[in-house]
C-alpha positions as CSV (number, residue, x, y, z in Angstrom):
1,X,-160.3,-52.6,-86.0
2,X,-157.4,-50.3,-84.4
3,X,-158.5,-51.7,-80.9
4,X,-158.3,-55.3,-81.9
5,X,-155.2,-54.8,-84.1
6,X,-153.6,-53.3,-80.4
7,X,-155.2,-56.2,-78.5
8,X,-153.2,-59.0,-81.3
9,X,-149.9,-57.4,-81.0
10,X,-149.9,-56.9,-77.1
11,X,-150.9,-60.5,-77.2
12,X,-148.2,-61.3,-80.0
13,X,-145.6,-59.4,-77.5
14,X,-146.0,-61.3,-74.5
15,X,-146.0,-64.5,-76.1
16,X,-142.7,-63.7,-77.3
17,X,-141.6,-62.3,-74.1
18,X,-142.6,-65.3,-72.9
19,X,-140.4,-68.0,-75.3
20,X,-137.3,-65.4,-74.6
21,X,-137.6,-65.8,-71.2
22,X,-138.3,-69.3,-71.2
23,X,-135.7,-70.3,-73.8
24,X,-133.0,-68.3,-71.8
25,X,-133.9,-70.3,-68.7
26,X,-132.9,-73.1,-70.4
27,X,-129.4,-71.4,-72.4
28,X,-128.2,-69.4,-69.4
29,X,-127.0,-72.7,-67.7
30,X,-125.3,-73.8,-70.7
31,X,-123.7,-70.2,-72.0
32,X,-122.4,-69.9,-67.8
33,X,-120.9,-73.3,-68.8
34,X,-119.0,-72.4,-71.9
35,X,-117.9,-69.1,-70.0
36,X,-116.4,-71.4,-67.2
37,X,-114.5,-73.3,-69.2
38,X,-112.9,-70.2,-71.5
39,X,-111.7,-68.8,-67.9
40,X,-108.7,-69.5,-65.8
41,X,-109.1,-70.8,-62.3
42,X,-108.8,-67.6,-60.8
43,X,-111.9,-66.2,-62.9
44,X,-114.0,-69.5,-62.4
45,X,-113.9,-69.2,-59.1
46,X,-113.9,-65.6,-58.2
47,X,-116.8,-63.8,-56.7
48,X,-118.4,-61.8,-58.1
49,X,-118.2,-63.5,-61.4
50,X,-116.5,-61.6,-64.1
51,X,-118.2,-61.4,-67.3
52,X,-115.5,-59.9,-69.3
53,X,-112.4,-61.3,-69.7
54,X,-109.4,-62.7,-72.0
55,X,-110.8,-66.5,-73.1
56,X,-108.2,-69.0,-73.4
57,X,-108.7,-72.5,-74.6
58,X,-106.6,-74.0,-71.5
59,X,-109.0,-76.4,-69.8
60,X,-109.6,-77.9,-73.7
61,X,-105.9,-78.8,-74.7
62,X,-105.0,-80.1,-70.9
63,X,-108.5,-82.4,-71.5
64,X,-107.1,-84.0,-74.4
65,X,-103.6,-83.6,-73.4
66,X,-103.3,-84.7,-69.8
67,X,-106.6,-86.6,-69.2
68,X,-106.6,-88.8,-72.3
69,X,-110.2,-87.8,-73.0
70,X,-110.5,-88.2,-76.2
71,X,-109.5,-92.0,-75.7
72,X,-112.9,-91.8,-73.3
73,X,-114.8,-89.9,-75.8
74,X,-114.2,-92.1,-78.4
75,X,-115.4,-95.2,-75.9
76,X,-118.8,-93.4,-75.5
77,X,-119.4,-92.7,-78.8
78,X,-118.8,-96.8,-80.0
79,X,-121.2,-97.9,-77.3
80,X,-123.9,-95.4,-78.3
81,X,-123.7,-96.3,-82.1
82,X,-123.0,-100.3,-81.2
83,X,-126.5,-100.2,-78.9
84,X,-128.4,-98.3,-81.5
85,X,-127.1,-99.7,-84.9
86,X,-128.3,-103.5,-82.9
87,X,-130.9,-102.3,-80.8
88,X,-133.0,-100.7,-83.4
89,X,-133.6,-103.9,-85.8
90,X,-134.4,-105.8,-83.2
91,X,-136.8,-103.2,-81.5
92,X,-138.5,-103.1,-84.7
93,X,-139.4,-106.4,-85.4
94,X,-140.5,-106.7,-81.8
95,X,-142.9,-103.5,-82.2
96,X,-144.1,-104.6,-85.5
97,X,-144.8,-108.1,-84.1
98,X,-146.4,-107.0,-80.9
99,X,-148.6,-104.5,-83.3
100,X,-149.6,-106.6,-86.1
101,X,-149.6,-109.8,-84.6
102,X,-150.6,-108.9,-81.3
103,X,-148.0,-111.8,-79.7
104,X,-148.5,-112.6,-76.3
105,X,-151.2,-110.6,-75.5
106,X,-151.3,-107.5,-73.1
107,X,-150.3,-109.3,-70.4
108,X,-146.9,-110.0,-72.4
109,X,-146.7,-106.5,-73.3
110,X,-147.2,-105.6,-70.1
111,X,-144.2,-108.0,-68.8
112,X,-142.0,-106.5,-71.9
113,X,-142.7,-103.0,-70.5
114,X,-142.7,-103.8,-66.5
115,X,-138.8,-103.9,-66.9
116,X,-138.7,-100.6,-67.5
117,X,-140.3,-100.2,-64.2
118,X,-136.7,-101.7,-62.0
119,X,-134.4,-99.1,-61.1
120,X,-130.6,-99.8,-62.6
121,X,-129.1,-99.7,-59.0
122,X,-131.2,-102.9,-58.8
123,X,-130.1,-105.1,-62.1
124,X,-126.3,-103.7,-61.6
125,X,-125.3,-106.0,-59.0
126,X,-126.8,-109.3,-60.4
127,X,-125.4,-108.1,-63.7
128,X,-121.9,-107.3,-62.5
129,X,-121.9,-111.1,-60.7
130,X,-122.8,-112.5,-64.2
131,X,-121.0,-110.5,-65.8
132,X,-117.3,-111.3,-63.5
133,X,-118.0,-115.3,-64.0
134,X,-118.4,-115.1,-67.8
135,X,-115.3,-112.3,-68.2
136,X,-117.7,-109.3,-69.9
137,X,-116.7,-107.2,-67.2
138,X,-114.1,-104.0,-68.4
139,X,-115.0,-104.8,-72.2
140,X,-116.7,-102.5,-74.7
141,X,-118.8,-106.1,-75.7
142,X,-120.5,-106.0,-71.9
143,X,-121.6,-102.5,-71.7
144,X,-122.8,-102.8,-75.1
145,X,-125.0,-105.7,-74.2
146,X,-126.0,-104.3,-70.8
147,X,-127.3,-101.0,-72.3
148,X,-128.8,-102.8,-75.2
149,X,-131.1,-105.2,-72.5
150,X,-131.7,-102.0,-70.7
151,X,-133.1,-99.6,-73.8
152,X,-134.4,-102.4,-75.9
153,X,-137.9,-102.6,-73.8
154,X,-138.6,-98.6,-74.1
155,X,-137.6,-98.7,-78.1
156,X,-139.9,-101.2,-78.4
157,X,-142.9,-99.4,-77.0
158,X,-142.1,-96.5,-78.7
159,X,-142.0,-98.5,-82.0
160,X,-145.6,-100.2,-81.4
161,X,-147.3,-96.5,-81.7
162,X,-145.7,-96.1,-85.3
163,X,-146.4,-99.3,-86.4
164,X,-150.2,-99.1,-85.4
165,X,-150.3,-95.9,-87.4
166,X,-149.3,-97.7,-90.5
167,X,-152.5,-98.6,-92.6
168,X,-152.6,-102.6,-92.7
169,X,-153.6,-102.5,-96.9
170,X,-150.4,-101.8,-97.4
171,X,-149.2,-105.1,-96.1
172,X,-151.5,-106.8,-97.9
173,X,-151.1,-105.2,-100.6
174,X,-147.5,-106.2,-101.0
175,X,-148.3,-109.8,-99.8
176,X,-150.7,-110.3,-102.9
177,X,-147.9,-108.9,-105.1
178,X,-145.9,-111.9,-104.2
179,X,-143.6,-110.1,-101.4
180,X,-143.6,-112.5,-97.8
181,X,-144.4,-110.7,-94.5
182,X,-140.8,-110.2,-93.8
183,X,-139.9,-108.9,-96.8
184,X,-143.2,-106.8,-96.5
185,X,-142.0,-105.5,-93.3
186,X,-138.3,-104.2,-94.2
187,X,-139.3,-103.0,-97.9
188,X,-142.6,-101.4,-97.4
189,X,-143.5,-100.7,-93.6
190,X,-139.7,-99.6,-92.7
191,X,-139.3,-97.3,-95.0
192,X,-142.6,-95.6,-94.4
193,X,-142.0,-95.8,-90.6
194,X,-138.2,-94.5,-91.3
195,X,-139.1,-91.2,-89.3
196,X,-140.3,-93.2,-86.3
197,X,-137.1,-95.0,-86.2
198,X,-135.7,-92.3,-86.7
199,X,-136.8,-91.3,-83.7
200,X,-136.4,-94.4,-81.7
201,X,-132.2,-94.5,-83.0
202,X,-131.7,-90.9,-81.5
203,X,-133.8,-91.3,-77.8
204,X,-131.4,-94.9,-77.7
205,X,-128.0,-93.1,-78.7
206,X,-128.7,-90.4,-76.2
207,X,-129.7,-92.9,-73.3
208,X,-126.6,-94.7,-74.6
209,X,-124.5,-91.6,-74.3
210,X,-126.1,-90.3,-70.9
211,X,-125.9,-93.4,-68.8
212,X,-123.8,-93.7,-65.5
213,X,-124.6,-96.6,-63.5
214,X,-123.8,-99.2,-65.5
215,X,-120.6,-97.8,-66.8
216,X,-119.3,-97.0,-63.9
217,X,-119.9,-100.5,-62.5
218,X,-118.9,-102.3,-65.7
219,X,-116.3,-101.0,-67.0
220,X,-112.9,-100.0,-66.3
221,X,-109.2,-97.5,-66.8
222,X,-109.8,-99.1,-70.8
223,X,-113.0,-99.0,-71.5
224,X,-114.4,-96.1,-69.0
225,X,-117.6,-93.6,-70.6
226,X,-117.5,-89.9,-70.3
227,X,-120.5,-89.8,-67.9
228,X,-117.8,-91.3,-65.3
229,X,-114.9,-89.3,-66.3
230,X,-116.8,-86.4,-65.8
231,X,-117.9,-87.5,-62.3
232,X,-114.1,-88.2,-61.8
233,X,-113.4,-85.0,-62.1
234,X,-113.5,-84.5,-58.6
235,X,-109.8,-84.3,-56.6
236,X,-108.7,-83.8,-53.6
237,X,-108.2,-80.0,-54.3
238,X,-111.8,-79.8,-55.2
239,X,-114.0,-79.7,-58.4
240,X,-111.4,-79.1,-61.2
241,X,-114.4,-76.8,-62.7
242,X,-112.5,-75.8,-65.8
243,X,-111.7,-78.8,-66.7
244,X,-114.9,-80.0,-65.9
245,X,-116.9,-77.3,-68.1
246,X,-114.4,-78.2,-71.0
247,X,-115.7,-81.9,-70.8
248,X,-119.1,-80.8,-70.7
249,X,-119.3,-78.6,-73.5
250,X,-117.4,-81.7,-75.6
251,X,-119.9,-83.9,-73.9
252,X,-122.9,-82.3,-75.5
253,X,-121.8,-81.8,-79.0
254,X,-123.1,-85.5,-80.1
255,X,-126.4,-84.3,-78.6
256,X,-126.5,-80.8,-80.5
257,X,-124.9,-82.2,-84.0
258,X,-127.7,-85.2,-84.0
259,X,-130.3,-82.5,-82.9
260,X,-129.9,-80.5,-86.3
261,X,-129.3,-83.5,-88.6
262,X,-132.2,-85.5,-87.8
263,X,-134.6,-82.4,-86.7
264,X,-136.9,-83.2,-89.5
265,X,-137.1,-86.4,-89.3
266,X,-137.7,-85.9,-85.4
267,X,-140.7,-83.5,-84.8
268,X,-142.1,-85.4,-87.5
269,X,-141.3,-89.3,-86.2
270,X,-142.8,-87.7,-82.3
271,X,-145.5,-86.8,-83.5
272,X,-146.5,-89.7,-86.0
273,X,-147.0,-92.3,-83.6
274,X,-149.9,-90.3,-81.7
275,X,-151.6,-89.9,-85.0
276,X,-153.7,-93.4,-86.2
């Protein structure tokens, strides 16, 4: 009994030892970033790198003061919402109708999910053309279309799985009861698949929130994202890493915030859809 008691906790031990390492690999990076952007030039740049020093909040007030980023912050944060609070209705209804309905076929389920196949580099120019002859180019209206055509095929696919995990008696169910398939669909089957959208709303705010191509290309001084301000950050004196750190730190609080709120509802909406 003493022997196998041993054997768990030496097992127990390195399993830990194990996560800590593993979960460090993955913090370090972040923690060096916070550090950089608490130090003054002369610490972010000096070798060795000092651990200890006097933290001063700098690089944060000049980011908000001098860069206008907040005006940029603000842009990134309306285009992630905008795509998801539109893109997420309509995903559903195409992942319910592809599910139940079967519409199309594979071979149009196929075609819906081939466009996820293009690289951006290859839809930008075509876009940006279309885009300069109908004036959507530098407005918060084009990027938020752009982005939605882009994430709309993925939520979509991701949607079908929850859907087909759904029991079809409960459609019927409310269609005897007098209820019409669309009314079915958002008072019964949305609900019950709410962690699943769940889900879907938080992988499209994040590509929202993450992507550089398109805003870059598409939008302008007004209406840049923080993805390109960050990549701005780049002078002729060099990497202004401070600064740089500062916006990075801002740039992933969205990320963290929605992480805790809709944790729950996450682990719980990833793994539903693998479940039927």
């Amino acid at each position: 009994m003493e022997k196998r008691m041993n054997t768990r906790f030496l097992a127990d031990t390195t399993t830990h030892v194990l996560l800590i390492g593993f979960s460090l690999i993955i913090l370090l990076p972040i923690l060096w970033v916070l550090r950089t952007s608490l130090a003054t030039d002369s610490v972010a740049y000096g070798l060795p790198p000092q651990l200890i020093f006097k933290p001063i909040l700098k690089n944060y007030i000049e980011l908000f003061t001098a860069n206008n980023f907040l005006h940029y912050f603000r842009n990134s944060i309306s285009v992630a919402v905008g795509v998801t609070l539109l893109g997420i209705p309509i995903a559903a209804l195409g992942g319910y109708a592809f599910s139940r309905y079967k519409i199309g076929g594979k071979p149009l389920q196929f075609i819906v999910l081939s466009t996820q196949m293009l690289p951006g580099i290859v839809l930008i120019l075509p876009l940006f053309a279309i885009y300069r002859t109908i004036g959507l180019v530098d407005t918060m209206t084009g990027i938020i279309l752009a982005y939605l055509a882009f994430n709309l095929p993925f939520l979509v696919w991701l949607l079908m799985g929850f859907f087909a995990g759904i029991p079809h008696e409960l459609e019927e169910s409310a269609l005897i009861d007098g209820c019409t398939p669309m009314s079915a669909f958002f008072r019964i089957i949305f609900p019950i698949s709410a962690p699943g959208i769940m889900s879907a709303a938080v992988m499209s705010f994040i590509f929202a929130w993450n992507e550089f191509l398109f805003s870059l290309i598409l939008t302008g001084a007004k209406t840049s994202m923080v993805p390109v301000v960050l990549a701005a950050m780049q002078t002729h004196r060099g990497v202004l890493i401070g600064k740089l750190s500062a916006a990075t730190i801002i740039a992933i609080l969205p990320m963290i915030v929605i992480s805790f709120g809709v944790q729950k509802y996450l682990v719980k909406g990833l793994s539903f859809g693998a479940i039927k």
